[in-house]
C-alpha positions as CSV (number, residue, x, y, z in Angstrom):
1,X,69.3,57.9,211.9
2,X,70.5,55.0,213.5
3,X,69.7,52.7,210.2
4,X,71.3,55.3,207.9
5,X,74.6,54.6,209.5
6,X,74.8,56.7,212.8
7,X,75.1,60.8,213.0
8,X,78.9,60.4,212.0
9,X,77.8,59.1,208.7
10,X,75.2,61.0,208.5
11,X,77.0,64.5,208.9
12,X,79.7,63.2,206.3
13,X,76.9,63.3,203.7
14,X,75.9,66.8,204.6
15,X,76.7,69.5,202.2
16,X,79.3,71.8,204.2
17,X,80.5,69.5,207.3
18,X,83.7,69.4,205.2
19,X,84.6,72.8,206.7
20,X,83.4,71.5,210.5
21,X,86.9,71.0,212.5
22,X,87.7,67.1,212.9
23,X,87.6,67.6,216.4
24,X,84.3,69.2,216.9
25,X,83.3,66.2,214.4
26,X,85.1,63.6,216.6
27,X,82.2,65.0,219.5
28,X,79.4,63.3,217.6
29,X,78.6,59.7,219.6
30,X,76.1,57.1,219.0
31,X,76.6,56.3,222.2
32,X,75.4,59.5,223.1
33,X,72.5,59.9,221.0
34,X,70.7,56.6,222.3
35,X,71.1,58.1,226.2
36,X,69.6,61.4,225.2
37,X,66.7,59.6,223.4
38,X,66.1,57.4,226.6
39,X,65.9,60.4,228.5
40,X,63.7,62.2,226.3
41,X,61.2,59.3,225.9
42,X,61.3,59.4,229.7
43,X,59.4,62.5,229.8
44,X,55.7,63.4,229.3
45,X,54.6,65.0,226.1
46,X,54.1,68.1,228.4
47,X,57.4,68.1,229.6
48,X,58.6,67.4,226.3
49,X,56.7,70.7,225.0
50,X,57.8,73.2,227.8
51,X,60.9,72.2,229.5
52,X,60.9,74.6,231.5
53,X,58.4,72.6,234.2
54,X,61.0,70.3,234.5
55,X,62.0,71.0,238.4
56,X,63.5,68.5,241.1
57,X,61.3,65.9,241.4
58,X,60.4,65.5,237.7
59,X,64.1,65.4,236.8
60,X,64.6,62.9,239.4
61,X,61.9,60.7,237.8
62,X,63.2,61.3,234.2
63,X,66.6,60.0,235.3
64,X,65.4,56.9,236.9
65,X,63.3,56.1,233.9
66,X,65.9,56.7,231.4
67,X,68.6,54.9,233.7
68,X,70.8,58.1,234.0
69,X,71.9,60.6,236.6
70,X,70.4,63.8,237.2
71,X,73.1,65.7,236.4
72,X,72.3,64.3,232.5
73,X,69.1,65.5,232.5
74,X,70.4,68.8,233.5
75,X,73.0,68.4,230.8
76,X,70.1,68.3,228.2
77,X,68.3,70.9,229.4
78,X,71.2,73.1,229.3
79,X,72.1,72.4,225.9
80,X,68.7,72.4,224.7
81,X,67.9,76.1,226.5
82,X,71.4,77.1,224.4
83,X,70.5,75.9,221.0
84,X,67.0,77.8,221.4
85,X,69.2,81.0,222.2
86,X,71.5,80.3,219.2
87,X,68.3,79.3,216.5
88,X,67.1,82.9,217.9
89,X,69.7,84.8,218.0
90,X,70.6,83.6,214.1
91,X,66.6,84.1,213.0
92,X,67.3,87.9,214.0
93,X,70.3,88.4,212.3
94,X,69.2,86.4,208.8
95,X,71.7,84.2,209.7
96,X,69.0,80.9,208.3
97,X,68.3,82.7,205.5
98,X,72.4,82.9,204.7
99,X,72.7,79.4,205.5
100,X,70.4,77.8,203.5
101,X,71.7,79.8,200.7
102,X,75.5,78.6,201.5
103,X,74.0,75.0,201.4
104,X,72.0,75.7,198.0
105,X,75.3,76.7,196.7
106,X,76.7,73.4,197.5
107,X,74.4,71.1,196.2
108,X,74.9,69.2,192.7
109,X,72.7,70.9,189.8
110,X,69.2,70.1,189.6
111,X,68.7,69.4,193.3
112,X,66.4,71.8,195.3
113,X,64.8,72.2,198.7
């Protein structure tokens, strides 16, 4: 992603993020991305698989790997225990199914997925 121009540039060439708010937008960091990667390399393929393992002392060692606080790691594991409830929740309701077709809407003629 990185040598495609960064997530901001990235998301700009996205069909629909020209309905995403500027300020939700303006959220997206580079920065950002490159310490959650470091903190994700810094765990085990296990860990990496089922999160949930991931008590005190393994979060301690994640953070000292990655050169980050604990309260990062904790950070990632929160959002990433939301986004699983989200992709379910909108995989009950169709809501993928409605996307995809939204964004096979927007793209030019003759391009599929």
């Amino acid at each position: 992603m990185r040598n495609m121009g960064g997530v901001a540039s990235l998301m700009e060439k996205m069909p629909g993020m020209d309905q995403v708010p500027d300020k939700a937008k303006a959220q997206v960091n580079d920065k950002e991305m490159r310490r959650l990667e470091a903190i994700i390399n810094s765990m085990t393929p296990q860990e990496r698989r089922f999160p949930g393992i991931i008590k005190g002392s393994r979060k301690r060692r994640i953070a000292q790997g990655s050169g980050t606080q604990i309260q990062e790691v904790n950070r990632l594991l929160k959002q990433f225990t939301q986004m699983q409830k989200m992709v379910k929740q909108m995989t009950k309701k169709g809501g993928i199914t409605s996307i995809m077709r939204t964004m096979k809407s927007k793209l030019p003629p003759g391009m599929r997925f």
